[in-house]
ZAMARGU-4260 file (C-alpha; in steps of 0.2 Angstrom, whole numbers, plus 5000, padded with zeros to 4 digits):
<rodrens>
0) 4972/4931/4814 | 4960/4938/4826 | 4940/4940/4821 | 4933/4958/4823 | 4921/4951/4838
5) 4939/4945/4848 | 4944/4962/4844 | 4929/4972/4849 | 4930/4960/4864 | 4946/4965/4870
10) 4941/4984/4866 | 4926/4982/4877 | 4933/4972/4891 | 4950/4976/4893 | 4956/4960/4887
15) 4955/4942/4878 | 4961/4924/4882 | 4967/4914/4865 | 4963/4896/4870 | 4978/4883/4868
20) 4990/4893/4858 | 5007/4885/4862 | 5008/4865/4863 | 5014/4854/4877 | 5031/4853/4866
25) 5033/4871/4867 | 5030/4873/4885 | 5043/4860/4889 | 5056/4870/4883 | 5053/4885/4889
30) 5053/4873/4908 | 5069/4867/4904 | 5079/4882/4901 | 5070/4895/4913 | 5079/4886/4928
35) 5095/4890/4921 | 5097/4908/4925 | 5099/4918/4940 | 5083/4917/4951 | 5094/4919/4965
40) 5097/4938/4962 | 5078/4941/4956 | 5066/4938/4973 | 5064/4951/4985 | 5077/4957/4998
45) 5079/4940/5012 | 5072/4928/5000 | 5081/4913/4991 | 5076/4904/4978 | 5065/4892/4977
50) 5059/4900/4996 | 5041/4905/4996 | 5039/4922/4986 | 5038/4928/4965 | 5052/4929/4959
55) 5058/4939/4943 | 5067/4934/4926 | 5068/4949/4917 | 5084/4960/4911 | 5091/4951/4896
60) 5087/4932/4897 | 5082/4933/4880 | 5098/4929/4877 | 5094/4909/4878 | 5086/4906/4860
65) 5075/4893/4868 | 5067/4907/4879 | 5068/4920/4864 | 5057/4910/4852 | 5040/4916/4860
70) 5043/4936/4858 | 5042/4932/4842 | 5031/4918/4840 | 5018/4923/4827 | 5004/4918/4837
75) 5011/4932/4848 | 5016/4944/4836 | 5000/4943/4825 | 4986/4945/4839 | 4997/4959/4847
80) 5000/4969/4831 | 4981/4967/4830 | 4976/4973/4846 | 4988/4989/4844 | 4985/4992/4827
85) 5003/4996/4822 | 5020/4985/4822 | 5024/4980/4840 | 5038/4986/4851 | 5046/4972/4865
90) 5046/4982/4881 | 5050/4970/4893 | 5054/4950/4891 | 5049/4944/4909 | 5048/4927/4916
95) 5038/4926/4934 | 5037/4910/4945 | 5029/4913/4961 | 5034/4896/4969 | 5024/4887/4979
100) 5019/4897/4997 | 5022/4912/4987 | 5010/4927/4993 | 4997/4935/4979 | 4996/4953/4974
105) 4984/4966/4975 | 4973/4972/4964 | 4981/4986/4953 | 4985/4991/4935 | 5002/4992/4923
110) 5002/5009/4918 | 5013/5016/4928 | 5025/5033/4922 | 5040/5029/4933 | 5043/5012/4924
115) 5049/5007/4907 | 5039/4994/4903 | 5022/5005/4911 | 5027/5024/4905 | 5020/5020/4886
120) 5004/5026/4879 | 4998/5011/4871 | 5003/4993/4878 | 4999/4977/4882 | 5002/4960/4890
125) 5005/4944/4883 | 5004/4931/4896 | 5007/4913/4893 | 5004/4901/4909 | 5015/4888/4911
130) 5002/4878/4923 | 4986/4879/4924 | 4981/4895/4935 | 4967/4884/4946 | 4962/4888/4965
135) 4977/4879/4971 | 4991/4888/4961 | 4983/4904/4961 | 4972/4912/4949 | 4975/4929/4938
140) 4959/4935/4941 | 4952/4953/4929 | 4941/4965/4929 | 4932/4968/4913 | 4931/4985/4907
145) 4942/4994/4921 | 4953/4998/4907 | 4943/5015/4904 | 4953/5019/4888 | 4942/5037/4889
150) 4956/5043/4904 | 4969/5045/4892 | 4967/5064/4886 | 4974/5079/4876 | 4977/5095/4888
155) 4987/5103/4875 | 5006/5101/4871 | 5018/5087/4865 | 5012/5075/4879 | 4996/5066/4882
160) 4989/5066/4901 | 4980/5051/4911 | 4969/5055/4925 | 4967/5046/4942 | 4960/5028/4936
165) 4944/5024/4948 | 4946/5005/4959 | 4936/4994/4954 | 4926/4983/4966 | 4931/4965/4973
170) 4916/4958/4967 | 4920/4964/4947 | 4933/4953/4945 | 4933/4937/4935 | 4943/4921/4935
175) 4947/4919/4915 | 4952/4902/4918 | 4971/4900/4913 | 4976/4885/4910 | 4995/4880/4901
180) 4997/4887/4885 | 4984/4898/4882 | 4988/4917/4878 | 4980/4931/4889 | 4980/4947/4880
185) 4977/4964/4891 | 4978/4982/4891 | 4988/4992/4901 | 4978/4999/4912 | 4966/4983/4914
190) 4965/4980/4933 | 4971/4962/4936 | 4975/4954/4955 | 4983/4936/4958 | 4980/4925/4971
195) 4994/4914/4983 | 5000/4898/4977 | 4994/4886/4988 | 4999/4873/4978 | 5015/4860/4976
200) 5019/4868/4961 | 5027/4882/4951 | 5016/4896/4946 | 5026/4900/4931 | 5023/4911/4915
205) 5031/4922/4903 | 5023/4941/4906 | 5029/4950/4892 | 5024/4966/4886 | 5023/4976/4869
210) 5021/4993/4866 | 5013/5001/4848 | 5029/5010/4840 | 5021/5025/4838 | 5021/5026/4859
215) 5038/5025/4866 | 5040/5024/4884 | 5040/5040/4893 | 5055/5036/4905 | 5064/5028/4890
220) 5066/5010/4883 | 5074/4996/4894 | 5092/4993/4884 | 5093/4976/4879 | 5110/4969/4878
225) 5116/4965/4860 | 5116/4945/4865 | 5096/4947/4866 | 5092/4954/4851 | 5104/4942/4841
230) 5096/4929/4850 | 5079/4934/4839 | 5078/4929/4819 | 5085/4941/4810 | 5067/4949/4804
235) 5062/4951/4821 | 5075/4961/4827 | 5063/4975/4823 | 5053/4972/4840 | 5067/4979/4850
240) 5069/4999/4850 | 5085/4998/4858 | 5100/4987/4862 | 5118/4988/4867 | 5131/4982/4876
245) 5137/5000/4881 | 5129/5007/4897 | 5114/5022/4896 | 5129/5034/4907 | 5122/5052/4903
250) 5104/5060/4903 | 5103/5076/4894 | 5086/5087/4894 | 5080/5095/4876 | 5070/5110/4886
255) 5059/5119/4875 | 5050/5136/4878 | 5037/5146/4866 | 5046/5161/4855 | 5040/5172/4845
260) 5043/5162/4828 | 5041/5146/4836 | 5048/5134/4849 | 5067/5138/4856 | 5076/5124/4865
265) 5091/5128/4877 | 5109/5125/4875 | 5122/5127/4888 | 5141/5130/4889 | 5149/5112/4890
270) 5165/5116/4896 | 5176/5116/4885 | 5169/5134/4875 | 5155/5126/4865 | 5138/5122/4867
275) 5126/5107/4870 | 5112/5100/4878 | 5109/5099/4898 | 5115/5086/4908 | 5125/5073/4918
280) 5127/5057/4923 | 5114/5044/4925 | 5109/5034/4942 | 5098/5021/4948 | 5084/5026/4962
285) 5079/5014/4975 | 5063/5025/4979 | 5051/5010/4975 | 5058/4993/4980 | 5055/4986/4959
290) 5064/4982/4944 | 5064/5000/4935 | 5080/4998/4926 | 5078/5012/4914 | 5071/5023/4921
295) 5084/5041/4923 | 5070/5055/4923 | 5079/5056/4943 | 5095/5058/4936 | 5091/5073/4924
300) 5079/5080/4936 | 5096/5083/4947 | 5105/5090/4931 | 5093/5103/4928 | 5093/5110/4945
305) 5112/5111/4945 | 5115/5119/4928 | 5097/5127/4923 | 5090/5130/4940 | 5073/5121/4938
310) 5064/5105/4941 | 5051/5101/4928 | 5037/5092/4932 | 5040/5077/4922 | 5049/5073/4907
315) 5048/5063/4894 | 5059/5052/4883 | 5066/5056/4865 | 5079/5043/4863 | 5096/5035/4867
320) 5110/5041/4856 | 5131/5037/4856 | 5141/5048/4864 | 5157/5044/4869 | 5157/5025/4873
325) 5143/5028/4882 | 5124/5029/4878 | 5115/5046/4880 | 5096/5044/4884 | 5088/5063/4881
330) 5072/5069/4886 | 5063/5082/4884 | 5050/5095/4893 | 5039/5108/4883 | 5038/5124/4897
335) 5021/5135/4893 | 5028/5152/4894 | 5021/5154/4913 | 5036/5152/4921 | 5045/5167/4930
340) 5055/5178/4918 | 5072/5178/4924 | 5087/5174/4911 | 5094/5157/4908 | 5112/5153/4907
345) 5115/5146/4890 | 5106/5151/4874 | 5088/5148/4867 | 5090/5142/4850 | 5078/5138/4838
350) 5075/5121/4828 | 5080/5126/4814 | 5099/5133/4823 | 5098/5116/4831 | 5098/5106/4818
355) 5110/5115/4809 | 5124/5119/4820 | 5138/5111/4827 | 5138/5106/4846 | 5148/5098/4859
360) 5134/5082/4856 | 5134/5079/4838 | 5117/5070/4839 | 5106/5087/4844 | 5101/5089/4829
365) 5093/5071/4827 | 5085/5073/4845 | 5074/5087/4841 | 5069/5078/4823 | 5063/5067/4834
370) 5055/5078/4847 | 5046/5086/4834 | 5039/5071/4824 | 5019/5073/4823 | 5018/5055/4822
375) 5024/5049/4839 | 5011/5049/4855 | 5022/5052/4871 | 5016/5051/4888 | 5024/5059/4904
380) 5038/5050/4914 | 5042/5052/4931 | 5055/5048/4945 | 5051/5034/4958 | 5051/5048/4970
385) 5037/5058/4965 | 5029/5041/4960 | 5029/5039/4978 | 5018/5054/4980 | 5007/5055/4966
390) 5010/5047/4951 | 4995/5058/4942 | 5000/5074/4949 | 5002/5083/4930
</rodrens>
């Protein structure tokens, strides 16, 4: 359990190192099954592995029970639930080894709302070296109190907004000194950089991140397959929001306008002589050359221009429901009444007819439950394309 002086520590500098939390034992198996998998498909475009470059272990390779054990690990969990202050949601398992020769990377921060793993309000890393991180494999070096929690602000409706963050300067960052089997802690936006590996060895490490359940991504949870989440103990299955072995093949939009007794959502002709949500089917960007799996605000962007006519700023997710033998991931957009005043195809519905009435998706009703919760901070989700652009640009 961590002390209220490690806490205020991490409040105040964006991050806190637990010394020595995972034994010699422990490490060894997690460097005995991580070579297993397919590093082959997980470096950068030209690059082989072991060739000089990072290379990444994500999508579901918690399905290996000897890698699984440290998402739940309670000297993960405990420190994590304590530093959120609420139950912890597995956002991304992730495995890095930059191999030796591999380049460093740049100073920047995680929050990012084009990515899964970067689109939540409240997150963090949990970082466990494999080696120690000295001059010759490479640092993770820090800069204390670039997190500057006071960015994140209330402008008014169902989405919190984050303004540019300011770079810190080369001279703030820190080397924290991470050696094998210590636990880094760090908020989301806490500025980090890595150096190369000059080294003979592996610069490996698990990089997983957790969000507070209360802050759902805004692009959507990465789907875990079913084979991960069994691979957990049956009482930590709660740490993954979502899993499936069907694939996320529809976005829809819950679009929601001001009315005179309260929000109205629209609904659209389906086809077949009902009524549902907007939509179509999903697809993968290639905008930013990353792993964003799970991230379809693209995809109902191109929806809503087809069907409604507009393109919405951002958008923000609600959740993934069955339809079909398919997933459905719905998000949702609150509009302020100051767009032009020409008529929509479809219907504006309220809440209350929403919840109440039969449409061509049967889960409609639930998704605006959801939108609706008081209790759930969302953040603003955008595509890789206007990522590209300007990340903070609403």
């Amino acid at each position: 359990m961590l002390t209220p002086q490690q806490i205020q520590q991490y409040e105040r500098d964006g991050f806190l190192v637990l010394r020595q939390q995972f034994d010699d034992a422990e490490i060894r198996t997690y460097e005995r099954a991580y070579p297993k998998h397919g590093w082959h498909t997980s470096g950068p475009p030209g690059k082989t592995y072991p060739e000089p470059a990072r290379y990444t272990l994500a999508r579901s390779c918690m399905a290996d029970p000897d890698l699984a054990a440290i998402a739940e690990h309670p000297r993960v969990l405990e420190p994590v639930t304590a530093l959120l202050g609420e139950d912890p949601i597995l956002t991304a398992f992730v495995l890095y080894d930059r191999t030796p020769g591999g380049p460093g990377i740049p100073k920047h921060n995680d929050y990012k709302r084009w990515r899964p793993v970067g689109s939540s309000m409240l997150w963090l890393f949990a970082i466990v070296p494999f080696t120690d991180y000295d001059a010759e494999v490479g640092p993770l070096f820090v800069s204390p109190g670039s997190h500057r929690p006071e960015r994140v602000r209330d402008i008014g409706g169902r989405a919190l907004h984050v303004t540019p963050p300011p770079t810190p300067d080369d001279d703030t960052f820190i080397d924290p000194r991470l050696a094998r089997g210590d636990l880094l802690l760090m908020n989301m936006h806490c500025w980090h950089r890595a150096a190369p590996n000059r080294s003979t060895r592996h610069r490996a490490g698990f990089f997983n991140k957790y969000a507070a359940k209360s802050c759902p991504p805004a692009t959507g949870y990465y789907v875990f397959n079913d084979a991960a989440c069994e691979a957990l103990s049956p009482a930590a299955r709660r740490i993954v929001a979502v899993h499936s072995d069907r694939p996320v093949a529809v976005t829809r939009m819950l679009l929601q306008r001001p009315g005179p007794d309260g929000p109205l959502f629209l609904v659209v002709p389906d086809g077949d002589g009902g009524l549902g949500l907007p939509g179509g089917p999903t697809f993968h960007e290639h905008a930013i050359p990353d792993w964003d799996h799970g991230n379809y605000v693209a995809a109902v962007h191109a929806a809503m221009r087809e069907q409604v006519k507009i393109e919405t700023p951002w958008a923000t997710c609600v959740g993934d429901y069955a339809e079909g033998d398919a997933l459905s991931r719905v998000y949702a957009y609150e509009m302020s009444g100051h767009g032009f005043p020409v008529p929509y195809r479809g219907e504006w519905l309220s809440g209350d007819d929403l919840r109440d009435g039969t449409f061509a998706q049967d889960y409609v009703g639930a998704a605006v439950a959801e939108w609706m919760r008081p209790d759930v901070t969302r953040g603003k989700g955008v595509s890789q394309a206007q990522a590209r652009v300007d990340q903070y640009a609403y």
